[in-house]
C-alpha positions in Angstrom: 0.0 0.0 0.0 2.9 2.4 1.2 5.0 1.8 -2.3 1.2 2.1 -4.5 0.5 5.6 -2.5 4.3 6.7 -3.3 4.0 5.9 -7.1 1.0 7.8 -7.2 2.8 10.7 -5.5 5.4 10.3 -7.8 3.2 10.4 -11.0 1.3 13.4 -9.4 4.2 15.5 -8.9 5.4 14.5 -12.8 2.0 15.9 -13.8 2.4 19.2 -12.7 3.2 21.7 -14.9 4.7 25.0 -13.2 2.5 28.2 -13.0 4.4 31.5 -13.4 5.0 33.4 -10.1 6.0 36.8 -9.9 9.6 35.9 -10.1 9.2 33.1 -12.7 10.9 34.3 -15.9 8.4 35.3 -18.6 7.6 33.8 -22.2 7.2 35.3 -25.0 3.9 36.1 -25.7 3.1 33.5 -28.7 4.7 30.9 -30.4 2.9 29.6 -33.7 4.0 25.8 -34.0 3.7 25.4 -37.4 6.6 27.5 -38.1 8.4 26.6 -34.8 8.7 22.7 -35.6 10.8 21.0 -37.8 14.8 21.2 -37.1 16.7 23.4 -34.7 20.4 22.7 -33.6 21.9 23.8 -30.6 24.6 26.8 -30.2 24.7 27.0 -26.6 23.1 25.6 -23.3 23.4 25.5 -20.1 25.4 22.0 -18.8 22.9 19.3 -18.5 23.2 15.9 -16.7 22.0 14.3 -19.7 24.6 16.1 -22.4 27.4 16.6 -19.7 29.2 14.1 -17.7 32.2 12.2 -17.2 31.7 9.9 -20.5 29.3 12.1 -22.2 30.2 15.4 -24.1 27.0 16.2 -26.5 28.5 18.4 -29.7 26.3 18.2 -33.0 23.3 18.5 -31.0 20.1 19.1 -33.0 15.9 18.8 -32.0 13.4 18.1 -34.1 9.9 18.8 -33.3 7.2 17.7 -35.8 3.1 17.5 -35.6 1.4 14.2 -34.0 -2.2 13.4 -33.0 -4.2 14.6 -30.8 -2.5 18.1 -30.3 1.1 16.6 -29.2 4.5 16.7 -30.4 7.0 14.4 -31.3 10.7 15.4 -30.3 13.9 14.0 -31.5 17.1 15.1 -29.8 20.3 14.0 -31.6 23.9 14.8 -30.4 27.7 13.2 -31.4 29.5 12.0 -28.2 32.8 13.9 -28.5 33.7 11.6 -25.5 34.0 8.5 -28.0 36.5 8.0 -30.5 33.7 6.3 -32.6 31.5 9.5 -32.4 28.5 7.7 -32.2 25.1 9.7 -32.6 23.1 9.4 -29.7 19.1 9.7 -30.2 16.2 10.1 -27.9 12.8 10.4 -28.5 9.6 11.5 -26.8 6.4 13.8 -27.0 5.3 16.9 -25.7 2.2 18.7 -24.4 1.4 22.6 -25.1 -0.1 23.3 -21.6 -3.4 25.1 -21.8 -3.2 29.0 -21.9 -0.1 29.4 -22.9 -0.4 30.9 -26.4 2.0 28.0 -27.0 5.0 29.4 -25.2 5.0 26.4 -22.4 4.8 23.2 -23.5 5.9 19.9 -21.1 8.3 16.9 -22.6 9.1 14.0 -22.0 11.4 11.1 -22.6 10.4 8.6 -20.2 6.6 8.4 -19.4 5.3 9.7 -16.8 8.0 12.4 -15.7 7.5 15.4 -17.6 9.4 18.4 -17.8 9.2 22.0 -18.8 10.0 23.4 -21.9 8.8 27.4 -22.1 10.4 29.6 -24.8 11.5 32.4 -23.5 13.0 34.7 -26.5 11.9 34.3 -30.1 12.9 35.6 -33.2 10.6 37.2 -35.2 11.7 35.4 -38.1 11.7 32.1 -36.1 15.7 31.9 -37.1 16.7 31.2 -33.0 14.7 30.4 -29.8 15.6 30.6 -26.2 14.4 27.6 -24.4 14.6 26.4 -21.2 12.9 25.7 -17.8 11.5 28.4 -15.2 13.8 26.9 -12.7 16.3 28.6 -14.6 18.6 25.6 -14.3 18.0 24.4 -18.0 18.7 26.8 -20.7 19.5 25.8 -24.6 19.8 28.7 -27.3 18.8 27.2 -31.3 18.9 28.3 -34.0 17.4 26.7 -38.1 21.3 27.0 -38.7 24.5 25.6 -37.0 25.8 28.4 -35.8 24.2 32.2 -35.3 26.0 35.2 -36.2 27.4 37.0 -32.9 25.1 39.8 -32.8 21.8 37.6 -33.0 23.8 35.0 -30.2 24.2 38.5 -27.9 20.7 39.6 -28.7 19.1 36.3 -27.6 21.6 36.0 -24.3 20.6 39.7 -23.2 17.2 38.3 -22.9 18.0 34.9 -21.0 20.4 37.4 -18.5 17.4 40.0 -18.4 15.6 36.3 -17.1 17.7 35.8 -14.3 19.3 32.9 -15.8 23.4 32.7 -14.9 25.4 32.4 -17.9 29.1 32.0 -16.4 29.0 28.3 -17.2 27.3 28.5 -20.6 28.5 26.0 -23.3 28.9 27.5 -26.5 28.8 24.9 -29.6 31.9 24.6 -31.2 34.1 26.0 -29.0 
């Protein structure tokens, strides 16, 4: 009884999507999926468990985001372990949620049913050439872009909004370098 009341705490606590607070960083105020799936690649994040450890360096990283039933989305994150002399490409796979009354700026993921996790883009280009994602914890942070790489001015432009955020950039990962 004591492990089935747990697992349901568990799974409740997974469910829960984060409502902004008044010191919650803000989304931008709209995101129109059609033009915000398909691919994106990574230029700089935040160090993750999942990209970042002792025998895990993700470089090549891209996300792909495209249209599934029932109003979700399928995501397909893809980096190169630099760690490995054989540079495999490591995939994973999951779905995500746009959480109600959002204008589409929060949506939840996830990779391993039933944990969720948030996903709220934060800057936006109006061209849809980079986003600023990341999680209102302010611990999770990637910067796309449609290209490999962004030209420095654009990179500054979306950074000055994740610092206006709150969000600590001193040990930012920069693609490439």
């Amino acid at each position: 009884m004591r492990a089935l009341l747990l697992a349901a705490l568990l799974g409740l606590t997974a469910c829960a999507a984060t409502q902004p607070g008044p010191e919650t960083p803000r989304t931008v105020e709209r995101v129109d999926l059609s033009r915000y799936l398909g691919l994106w690649h990574e230029v700089a994040r935040l160090p993750q468990r999942f990209q970042d450890s002792s025998s895990l360096r993700c470089e090549e990283v891209t996300a792909e985001y495209a249209p599934l039933s029932e109003g979700r989305i399928s995501v397909r994150n893809s980096c190169v372990n630099a760690l490995d002399p054989a540079r495999p490409r490591r995939v994973a796979t999951g779905q995500a949620y746009v959480v109600e009354g959002s204008n589409n700026a929060r949506l939840r993921v996830s990779f391993f049913w039933p944990f969720y996790g948030d996903y709220w883009v934060f800057g936006l280009d109006p061209e849809y050439r980079w986003a600023l994602v990341g999680s209102p914890s302010r611990r999770s942070l990637w910067l796309l872009s449609r290209t490999p790489t962004l030209p420095p001015a654009e990179m500054e432009r979306a950074l000055a909004i994740a610092r206006a955020q709150g969000f600590d950039l001193g040990p930012l990962i920069v693609s490439g370098r």
